[in-house]
Every structure is written in structure tokens, then in C-alpha cells.
KENU-898786 format. One line per field, with one value per residue: residue in three letters; x, y negated, z of N, C-alpha, C, O in turn. Coordinates in nm, 4 decimals. Atoms other than C-alpha are relative to their C-alpha. Example, Ala and Ser with C-alpha at 12.3 -4.5 7.8 and 13.67 -1.06 7.14 Angstrom:
! residues 2
residu <- ALA,SER
n_east <- 0.0890,-0.0820
n_north <- 0.1190,0.1190
n_up <- 0.0000,-0.0060
ca_east <- 1.2300,1.3670
ca_north <- 0.4500,0.1060
ca_up <- 0.7800,0.7140
c_east <- 0.0900,-0.0770
c_north <- -0.1200,-0.1090
c_up <- 0.0000,0.0730
o_east <- 0.1936,-0.0261
o_north <- -0.1181,-0.2198
o_up <- 0.0665,0.0899
//
This chain:
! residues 85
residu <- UNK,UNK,UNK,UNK,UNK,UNK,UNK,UNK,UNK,UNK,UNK,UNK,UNK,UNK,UNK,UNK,UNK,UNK,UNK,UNK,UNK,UNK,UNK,UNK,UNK,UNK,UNK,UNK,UNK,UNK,UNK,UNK,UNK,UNK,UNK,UNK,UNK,UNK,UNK,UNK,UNK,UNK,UNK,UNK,UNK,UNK,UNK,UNK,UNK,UNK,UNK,UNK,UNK,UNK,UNK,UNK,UNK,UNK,UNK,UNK,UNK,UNK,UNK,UNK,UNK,UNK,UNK,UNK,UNK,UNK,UNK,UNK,UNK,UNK,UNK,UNK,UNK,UNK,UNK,UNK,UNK,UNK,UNK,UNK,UNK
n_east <- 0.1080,-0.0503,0.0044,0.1592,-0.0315,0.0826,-0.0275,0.0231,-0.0548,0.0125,0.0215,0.1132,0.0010,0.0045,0.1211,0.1401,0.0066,0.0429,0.1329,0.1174,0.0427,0.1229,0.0954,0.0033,-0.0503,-0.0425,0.0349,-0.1625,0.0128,-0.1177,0.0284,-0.1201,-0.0041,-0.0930,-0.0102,0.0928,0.0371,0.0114,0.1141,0.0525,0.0683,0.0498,0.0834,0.1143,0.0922,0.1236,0.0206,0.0943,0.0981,0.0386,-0.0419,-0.1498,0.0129,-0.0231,-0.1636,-0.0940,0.0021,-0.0381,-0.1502,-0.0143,0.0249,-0.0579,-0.1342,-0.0055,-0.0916,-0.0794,0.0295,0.0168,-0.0760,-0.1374,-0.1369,0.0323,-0.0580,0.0413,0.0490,0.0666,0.0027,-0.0438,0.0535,0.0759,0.0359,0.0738,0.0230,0.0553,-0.0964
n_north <- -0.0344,-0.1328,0.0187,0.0148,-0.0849,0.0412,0.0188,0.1326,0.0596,0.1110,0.0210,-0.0211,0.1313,0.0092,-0.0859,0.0678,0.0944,-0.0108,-0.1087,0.0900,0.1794,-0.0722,0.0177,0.1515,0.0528,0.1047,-0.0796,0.0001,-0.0694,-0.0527,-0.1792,-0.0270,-0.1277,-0.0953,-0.1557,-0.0279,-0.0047,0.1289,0.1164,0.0943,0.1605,0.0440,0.1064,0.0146,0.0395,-0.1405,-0.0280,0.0770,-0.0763,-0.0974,-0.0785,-0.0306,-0.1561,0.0458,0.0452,-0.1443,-0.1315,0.0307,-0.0160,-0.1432,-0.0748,0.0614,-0.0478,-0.1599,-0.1214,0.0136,-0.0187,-0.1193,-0.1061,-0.0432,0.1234,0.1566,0.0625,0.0990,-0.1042,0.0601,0.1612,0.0513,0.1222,0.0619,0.0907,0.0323,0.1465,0.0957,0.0884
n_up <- 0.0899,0.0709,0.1863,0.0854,0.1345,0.1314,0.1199,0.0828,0.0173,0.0005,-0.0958,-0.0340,0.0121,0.1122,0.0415,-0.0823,0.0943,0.1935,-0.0267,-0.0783,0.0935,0.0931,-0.0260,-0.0456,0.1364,-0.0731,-0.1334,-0.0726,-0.0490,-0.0420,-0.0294,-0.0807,-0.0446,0.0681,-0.0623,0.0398,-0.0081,0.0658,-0.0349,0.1585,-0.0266,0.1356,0.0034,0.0969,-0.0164,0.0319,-0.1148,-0.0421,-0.0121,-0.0049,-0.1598,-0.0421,0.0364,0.1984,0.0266,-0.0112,0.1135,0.1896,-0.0078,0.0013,0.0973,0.0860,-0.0340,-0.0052,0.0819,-0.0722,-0.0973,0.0624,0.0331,-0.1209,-0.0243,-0.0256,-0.0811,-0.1003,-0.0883,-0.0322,-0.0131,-0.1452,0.0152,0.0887,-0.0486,0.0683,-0.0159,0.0350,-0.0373
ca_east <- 6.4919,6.4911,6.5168,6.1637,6.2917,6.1786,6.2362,6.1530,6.4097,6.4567,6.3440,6.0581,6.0222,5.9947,5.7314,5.4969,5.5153,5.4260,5.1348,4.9632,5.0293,4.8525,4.5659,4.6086,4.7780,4.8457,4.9071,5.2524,5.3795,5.6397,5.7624,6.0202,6.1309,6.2565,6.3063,5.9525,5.8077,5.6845,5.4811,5.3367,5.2315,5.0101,4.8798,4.5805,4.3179,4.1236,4.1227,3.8632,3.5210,3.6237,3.6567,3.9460,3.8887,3.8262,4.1380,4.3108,4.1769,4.2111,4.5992,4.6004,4.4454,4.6622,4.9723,4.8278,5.0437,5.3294,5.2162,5.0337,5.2284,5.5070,5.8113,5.6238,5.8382,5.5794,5.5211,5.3599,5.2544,5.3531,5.1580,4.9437,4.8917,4.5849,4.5655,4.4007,4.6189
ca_north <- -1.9378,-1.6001,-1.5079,-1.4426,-1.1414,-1.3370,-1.3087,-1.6613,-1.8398,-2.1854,-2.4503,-2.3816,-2.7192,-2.8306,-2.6105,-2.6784,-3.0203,-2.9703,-2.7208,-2.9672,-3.2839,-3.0134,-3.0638,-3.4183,-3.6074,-3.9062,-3.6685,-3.7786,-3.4711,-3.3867,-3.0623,-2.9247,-2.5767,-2.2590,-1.9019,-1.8984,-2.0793,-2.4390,-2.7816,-2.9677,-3.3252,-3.4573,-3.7813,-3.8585,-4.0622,-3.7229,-3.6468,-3.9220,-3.7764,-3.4593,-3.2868,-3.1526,-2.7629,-2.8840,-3.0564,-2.7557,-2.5012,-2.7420,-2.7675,-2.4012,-2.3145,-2.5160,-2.3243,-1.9697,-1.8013,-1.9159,-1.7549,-1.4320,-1.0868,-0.8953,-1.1439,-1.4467,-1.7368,-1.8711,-1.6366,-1.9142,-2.2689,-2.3797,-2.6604,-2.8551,-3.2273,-3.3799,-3.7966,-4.0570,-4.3382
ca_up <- 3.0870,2.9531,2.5568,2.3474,2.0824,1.7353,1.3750,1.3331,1.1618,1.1704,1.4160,1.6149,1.7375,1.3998,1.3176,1.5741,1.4882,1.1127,1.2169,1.4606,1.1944,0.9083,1.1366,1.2947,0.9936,1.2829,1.5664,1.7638,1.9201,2.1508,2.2065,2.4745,2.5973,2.4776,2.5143,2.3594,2.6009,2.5076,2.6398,2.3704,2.4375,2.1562,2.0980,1.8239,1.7521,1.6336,1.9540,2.0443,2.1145,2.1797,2.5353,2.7069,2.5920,2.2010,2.2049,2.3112,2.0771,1.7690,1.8988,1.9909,1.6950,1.4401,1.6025,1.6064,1.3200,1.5702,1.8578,1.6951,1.6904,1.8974,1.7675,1.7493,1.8514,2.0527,2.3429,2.5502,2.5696,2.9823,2.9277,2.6855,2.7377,2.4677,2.4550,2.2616,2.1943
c_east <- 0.0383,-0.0314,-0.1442,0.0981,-0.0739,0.0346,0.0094,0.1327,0.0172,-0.0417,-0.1522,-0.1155,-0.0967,-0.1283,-0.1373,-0.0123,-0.0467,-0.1039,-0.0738,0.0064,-0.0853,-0.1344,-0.0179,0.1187,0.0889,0.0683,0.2228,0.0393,0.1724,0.0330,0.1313,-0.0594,0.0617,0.0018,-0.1368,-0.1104,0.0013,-0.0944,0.0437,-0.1070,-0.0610,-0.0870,-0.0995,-0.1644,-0.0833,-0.0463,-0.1620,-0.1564,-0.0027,0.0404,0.1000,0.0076,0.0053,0.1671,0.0619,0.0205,0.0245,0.1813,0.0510,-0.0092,0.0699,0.1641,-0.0280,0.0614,0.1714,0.0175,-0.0998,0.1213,0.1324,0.1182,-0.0424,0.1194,-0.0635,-0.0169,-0.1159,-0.0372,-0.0515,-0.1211,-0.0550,-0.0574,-0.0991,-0.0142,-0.0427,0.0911,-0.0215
c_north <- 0.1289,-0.0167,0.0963,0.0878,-0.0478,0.0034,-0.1199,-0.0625,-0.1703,-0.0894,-0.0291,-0.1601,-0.0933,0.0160,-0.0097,-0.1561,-0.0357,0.0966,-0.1268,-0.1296,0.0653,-0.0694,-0.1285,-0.0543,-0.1414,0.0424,-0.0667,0.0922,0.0163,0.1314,0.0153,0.1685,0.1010,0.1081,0.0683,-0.0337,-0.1634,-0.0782,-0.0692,-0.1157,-0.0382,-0.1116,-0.0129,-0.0928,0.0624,0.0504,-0.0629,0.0710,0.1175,0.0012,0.0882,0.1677,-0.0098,-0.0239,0.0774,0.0669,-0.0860,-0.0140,0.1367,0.0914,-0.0155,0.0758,0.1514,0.0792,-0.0135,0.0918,0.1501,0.1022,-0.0116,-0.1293,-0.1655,-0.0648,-0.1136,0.0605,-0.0658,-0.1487,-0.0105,-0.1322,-0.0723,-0.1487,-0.0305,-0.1270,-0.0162,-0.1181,-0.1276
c_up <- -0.0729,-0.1764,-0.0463,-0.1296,-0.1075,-0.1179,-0.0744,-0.0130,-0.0506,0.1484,0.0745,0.0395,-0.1022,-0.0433,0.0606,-0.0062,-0.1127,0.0152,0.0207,-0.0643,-0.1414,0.0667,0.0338,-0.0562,0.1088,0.0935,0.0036,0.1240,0.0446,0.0527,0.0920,0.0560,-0.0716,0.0470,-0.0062,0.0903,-0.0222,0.0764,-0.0931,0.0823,-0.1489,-0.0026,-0.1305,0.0309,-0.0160,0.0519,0.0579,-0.0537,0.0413,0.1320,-0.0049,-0.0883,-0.1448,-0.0242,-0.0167,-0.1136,-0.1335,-0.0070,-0.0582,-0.1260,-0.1454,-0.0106,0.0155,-0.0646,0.0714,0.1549,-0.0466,-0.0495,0.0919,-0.0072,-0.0184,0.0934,0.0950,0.1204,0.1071,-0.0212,0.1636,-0.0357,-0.0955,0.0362,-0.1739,0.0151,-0.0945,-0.0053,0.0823
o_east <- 0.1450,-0.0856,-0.1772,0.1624,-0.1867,0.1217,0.0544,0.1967,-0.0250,-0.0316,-0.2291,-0.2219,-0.2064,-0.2081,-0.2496,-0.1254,-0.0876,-0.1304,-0.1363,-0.0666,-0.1716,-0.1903,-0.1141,0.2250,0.2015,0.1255,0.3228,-0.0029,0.2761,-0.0428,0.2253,-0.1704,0.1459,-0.0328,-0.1611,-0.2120,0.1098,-0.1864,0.1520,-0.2086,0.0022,-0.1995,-0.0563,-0.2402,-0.1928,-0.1457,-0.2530,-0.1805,-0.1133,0.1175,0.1458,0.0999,0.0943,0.2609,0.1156,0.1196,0.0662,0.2455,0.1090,0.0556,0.0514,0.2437,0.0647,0.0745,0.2579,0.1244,-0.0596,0.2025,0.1965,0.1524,0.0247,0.1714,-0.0176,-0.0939,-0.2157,0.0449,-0.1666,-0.1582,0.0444,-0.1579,-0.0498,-0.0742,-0.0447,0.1431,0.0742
o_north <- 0.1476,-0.1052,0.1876,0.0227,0.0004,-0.0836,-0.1414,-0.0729,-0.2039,-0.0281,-0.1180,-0.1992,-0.1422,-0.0716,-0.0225,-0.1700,-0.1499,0.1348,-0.1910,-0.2229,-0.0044,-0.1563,-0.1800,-0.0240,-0.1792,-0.0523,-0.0634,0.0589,0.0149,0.2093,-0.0619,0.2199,0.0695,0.1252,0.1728,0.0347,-0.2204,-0.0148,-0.1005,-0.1097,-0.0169,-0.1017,0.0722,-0.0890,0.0229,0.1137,0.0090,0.1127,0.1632,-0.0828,0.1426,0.1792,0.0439,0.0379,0.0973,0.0801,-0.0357,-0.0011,0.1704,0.1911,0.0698,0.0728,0.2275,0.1918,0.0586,0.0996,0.2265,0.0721,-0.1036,-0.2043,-0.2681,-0.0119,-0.2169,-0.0255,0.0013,-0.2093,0.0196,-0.0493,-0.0797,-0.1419,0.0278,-0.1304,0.0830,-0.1455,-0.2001
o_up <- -0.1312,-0.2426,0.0294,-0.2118,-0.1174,-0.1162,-0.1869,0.0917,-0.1613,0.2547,0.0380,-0.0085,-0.0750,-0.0764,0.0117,-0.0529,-0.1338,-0.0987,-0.0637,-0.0310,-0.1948,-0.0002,-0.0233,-0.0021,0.0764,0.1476,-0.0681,0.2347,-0.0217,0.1106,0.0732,0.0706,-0.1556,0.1638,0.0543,0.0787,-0.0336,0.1281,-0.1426,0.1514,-0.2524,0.0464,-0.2083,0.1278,0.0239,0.0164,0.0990,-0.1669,0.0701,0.1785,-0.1054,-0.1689,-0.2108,-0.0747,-0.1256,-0.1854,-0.2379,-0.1112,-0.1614,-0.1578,-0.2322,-0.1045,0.0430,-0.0166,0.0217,0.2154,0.0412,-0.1370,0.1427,0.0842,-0.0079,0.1916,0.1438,0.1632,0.1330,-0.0901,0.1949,-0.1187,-0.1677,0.1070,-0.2705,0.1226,-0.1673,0.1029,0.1099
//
């Protein structure tokens, strides 16, 4: 896995985690990867009703100051899984 040039200090992990529970308060999220690039598994009952593409962007969008700008330590998300418990 190659290295992701970032300023972010601390653990990224972490962080995306505590983003996507801001938005989904229940949300059980697992996170793996590195080198800025990440799959995020996320479970929620907040989820329910919505369609696959919603899901996404309310993930996506909960984690955007992570993933916005040159050293962002998000560079991608490999994968995105969305469940319902």
C-alpha cells in the first residue's frame, strides 16, 4: 500500500468513526486500510428506508472534511458497505 502525504494527526480510523456516529448516533462502523485508502462498513437503523446511493452520500457526506483538500487523510474510500441491522 503506498503512503497518502497528510497533515492529519492522530488516528484516522478514529475519526471516521466519530464523523459517521455525528450523523448516525447508533451507526456500528468498521473501518480498515491505510495509506489513505479506506473500506468503511456501517451498520444503522437510519439507514432503513433509504436506497443504496442515499446511504452512501449521508456516509460520504458525514466524512467529507476527511477526504477534502491536497493532504487530506482520506484520499479514497475502496469500498463502502451500507446495512440495516
Amino acid at each position: 500500500m503506498s503512503e497518502h502525504p497528510t497533515d492529519f494527526v492522530g488516528s484516522v480510523d478514529d475519526a471516521i468513526k466519530a464523523s459517521i456516529r455525528g450523523v448516525l448516533p447508533d451507526a456500528i462502523t468498521a473501518v480498515s486500510g491505510g495509506g489513505g485508502h479506506y473500506r468503511i462498513t456501517v451498520v444503522s437503523a437510519g439507514f432503513a428506508g433509504k436506497g443504496m446511493l442515499e446511504r452512501q452520500r449521508l456516509v460520504l457526506g458525514s466524512i467529507r472534511h476527511l477526504i477534502n483538500g491536497d493532504r487530506a487523510p482520506v484520499h479514497a474510500v475502496d469500498s463502502l458497505e451500507t446495512n440495516t441491522p
